[in-house]
C-alpha positions in Angstrom: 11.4 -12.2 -21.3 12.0 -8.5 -19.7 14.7 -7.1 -22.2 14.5 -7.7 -25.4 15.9 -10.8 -26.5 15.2 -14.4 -29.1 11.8 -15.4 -26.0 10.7 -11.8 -25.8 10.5 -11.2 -29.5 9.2 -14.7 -30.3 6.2 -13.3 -27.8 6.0 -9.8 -29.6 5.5 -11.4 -32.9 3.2 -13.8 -31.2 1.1 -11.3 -29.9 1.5 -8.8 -32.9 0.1 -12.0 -34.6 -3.3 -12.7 -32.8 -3.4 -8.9 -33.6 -3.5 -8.7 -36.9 -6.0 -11.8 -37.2 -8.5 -9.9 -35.0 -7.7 -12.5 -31.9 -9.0 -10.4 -28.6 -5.8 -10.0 -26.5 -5.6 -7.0 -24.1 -2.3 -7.2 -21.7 0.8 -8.7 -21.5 2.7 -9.2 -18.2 6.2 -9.6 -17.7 6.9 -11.7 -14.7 10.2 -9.7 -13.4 11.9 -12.4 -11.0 15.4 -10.5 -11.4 19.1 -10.7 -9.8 20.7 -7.5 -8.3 22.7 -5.9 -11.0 20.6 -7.8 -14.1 17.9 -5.5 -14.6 17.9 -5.5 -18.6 18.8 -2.3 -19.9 16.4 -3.1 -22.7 13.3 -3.1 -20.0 11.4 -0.1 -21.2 12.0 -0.3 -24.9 10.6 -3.8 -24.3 7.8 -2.2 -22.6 7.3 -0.1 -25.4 7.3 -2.5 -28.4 4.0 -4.4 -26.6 1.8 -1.5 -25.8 2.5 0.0 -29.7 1.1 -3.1 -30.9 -1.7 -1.9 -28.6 -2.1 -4.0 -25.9 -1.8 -3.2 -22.0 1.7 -4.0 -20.3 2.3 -4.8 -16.6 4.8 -6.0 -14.4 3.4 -8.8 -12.1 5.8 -10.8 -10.5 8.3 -8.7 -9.4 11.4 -9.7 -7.0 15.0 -9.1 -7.1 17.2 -11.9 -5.3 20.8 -11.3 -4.2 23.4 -13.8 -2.6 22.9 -14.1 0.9 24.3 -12.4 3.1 22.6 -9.4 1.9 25.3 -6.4 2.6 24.6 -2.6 2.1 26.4 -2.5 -1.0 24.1 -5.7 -2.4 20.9 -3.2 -1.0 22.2 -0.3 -2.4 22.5 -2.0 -5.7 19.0 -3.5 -5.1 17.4 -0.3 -4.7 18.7 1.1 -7.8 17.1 -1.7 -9.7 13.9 -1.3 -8.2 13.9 1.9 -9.2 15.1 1.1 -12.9 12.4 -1.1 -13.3 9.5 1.0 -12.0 11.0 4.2 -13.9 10.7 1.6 -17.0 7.1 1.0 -16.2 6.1 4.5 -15.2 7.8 6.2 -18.7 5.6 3.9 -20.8 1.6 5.2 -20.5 0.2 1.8 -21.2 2.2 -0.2 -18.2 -0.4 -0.4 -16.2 1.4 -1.4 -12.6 3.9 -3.1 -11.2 3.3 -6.3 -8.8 6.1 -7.2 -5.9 6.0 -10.9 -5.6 6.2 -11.6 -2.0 5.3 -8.6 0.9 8.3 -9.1 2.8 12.1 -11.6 2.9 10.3 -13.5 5.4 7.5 -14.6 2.9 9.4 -14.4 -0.1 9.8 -17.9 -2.2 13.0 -17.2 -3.2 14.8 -18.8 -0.3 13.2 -22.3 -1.1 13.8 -22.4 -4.8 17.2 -20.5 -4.9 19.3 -21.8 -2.1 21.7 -19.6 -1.0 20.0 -16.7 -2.4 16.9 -14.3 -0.7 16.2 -10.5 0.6 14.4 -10.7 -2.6 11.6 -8.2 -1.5 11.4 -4.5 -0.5 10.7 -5.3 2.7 13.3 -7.4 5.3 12.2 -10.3 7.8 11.4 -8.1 10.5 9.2 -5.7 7.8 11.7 -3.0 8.1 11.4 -1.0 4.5 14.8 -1.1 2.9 16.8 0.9 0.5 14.2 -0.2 -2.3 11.1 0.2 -0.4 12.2 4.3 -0.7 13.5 3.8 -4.2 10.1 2.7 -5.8 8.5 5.3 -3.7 10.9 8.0 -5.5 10.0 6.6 -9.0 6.3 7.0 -8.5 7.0 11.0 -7.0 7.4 10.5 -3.5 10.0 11.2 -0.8 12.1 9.7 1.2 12.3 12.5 3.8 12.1 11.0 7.0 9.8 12.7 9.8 11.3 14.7 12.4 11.9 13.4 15.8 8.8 12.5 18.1 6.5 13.8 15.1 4.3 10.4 15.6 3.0 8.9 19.1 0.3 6.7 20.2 -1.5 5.4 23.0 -3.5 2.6 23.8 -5.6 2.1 26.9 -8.3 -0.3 27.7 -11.6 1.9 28.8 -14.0 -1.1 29.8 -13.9 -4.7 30.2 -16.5 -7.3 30.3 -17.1 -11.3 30.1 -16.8 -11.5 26.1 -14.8 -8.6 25.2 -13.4 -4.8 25.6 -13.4 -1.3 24.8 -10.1 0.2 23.8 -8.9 3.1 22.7 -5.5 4.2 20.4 -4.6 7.7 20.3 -2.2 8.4 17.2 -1.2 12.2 17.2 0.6 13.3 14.4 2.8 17.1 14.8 0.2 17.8 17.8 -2.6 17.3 16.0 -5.0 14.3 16.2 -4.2 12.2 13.0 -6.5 9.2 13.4 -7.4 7.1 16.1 -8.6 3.6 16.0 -9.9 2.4 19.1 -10.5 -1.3 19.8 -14.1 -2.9 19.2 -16.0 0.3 20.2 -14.7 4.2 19.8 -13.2 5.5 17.1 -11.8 8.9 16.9 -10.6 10.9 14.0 -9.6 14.6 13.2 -9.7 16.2 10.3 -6.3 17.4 9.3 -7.4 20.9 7.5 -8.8 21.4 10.6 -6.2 21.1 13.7 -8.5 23.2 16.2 -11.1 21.0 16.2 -11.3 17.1 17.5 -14.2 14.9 16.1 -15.4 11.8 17.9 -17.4 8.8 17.2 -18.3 6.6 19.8 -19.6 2.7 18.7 -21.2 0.5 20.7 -23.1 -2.6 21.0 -23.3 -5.2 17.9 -24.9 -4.1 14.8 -25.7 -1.3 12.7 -24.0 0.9 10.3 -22.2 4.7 9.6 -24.4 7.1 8.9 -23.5 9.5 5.8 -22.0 12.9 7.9 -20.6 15.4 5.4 -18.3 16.8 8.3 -16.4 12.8 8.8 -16.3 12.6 4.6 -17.9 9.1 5.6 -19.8 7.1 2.8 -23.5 6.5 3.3 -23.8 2.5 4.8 -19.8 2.5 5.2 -19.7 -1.1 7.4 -17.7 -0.9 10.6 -17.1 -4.0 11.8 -20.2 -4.8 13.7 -20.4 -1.9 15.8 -23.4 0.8 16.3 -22.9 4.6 16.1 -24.1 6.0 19.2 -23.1 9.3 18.9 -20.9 11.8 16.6 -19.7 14.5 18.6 -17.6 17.9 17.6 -15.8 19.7 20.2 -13.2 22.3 20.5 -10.3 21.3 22.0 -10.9 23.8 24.8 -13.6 21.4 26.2 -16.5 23.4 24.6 -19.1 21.6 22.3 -22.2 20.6 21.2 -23.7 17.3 20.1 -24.4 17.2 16.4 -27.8 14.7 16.9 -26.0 11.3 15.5 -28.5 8.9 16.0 -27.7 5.4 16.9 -27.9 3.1 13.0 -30.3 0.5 13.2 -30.0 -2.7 14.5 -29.2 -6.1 12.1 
């Protein structure tokens, strides 16, 4: 159904049918479940026949199986296809997205239907990205450039305990400056990146409540966090100098 072939065409004039009778139709998906090195070379142009008769075009089962063992010449091979088929997608305006079937090898269906066969997924058992993972994100304009060296570390640490629960804390700094930190049930710190002199803090506690709208945060007016109260927002130079910007606790619910 993905190139263009006797089932693919016997769809298009299906479709170009209903069409022509008026019959609402809006999409067309093409399921995708392909074997390293059989990405049609016909993809796109199949693509491109659908959404000129008008109607959207997505790709919405996507996986690519190899023979087990997979080997970094199968991977390679695998990551070129991934790429062939989102470049295929992205060329053609009205494709409208592209769905992986499966997150990762280790959920994948593949293994039970195909025996023999897997690593189907961009993603390996251990959710490791693999050579496709980087492919797809170079067909949609990323890049593969890795980070340098100790650019990322966190910390986690426990600040309070009590009978039915904790407050922790998880310190993610990104090239020195404060990236985001998620911190247990209760304290969540962020900084904003345009601005590496300056560390922003909100403290949660107790059950209940919402975020309040604060311009400075970019947070959305009655943004939900888990069940936890705003105490307090606080802005503060890195130096230790500061001042309290009046965050008053949300109300209770």
């Amino acid at each position: 159904m993905e190139g263009v072939n006797a089932k693919s065409t016997a769809l298009y004039n299906l479709v170009k049918s209903l069409k022509e009778r008026g019959v609402p139709i809006d999409g067309v998906g093409l399921q995708a479940h392909l074997i390293v090195g059989q990405v049609p070379s016909t993809l796109q142009q199949n693509i491109q026949r659908f959404a000129d008769l008008g109607v959207d075009v997505a790709i919405t089962e996507l996986d690519i199986r190899m023979q087990l063992p997979a080997t970094q010449a199968k991977l390679t091979q695998q990551a070129a296809d991934y790429q062939a088929v989102t470049n295929a997608c992205v060329a053609v305006a009205r494709c409208t997205g592209v769905t992986v079937w499966g997150f990762t090898d280790s959920d994948s269906w593949i293994p039970d239907t195909f025996p023999g066969q897997g690593a189907a997924t961009p993603y390996d058992e251990n959710y490791r990205s693999k050579p496709a993972y980087h492919a797809i994100a170079e067909a949609l304009g990323g890049t593969t450039t890795p980070p340098p060296t100790g650019a990322c570390t966190a910390v986690y640490s426990v600040t309070s305990q009590w009978s039915t629960g904790y407050a922790g804390q998880v310190r993610i700094a990104l090239l020195g400056r404060l990236a985001v930190v998620v911190a247990g049930d209760l304290d969540v710190r962020r900084r904003a990146a345009d601005h590496p002199g300056l560390e922003r803090e909100l403290h949660a506690v107790g059950h209940g409540g919402q975020l309040r709208q604060r311009p400075v945060q970019r947070l959305r007016t009655g943004r939900r966090f888990g069940d936890l109260r705003v105490q307090r927002l606080v802005e503060r130079e890195q130096s230790g100098a500061g001042r309290d910007t009046g965050m008053s606790p949300g109300p209770e619910i």
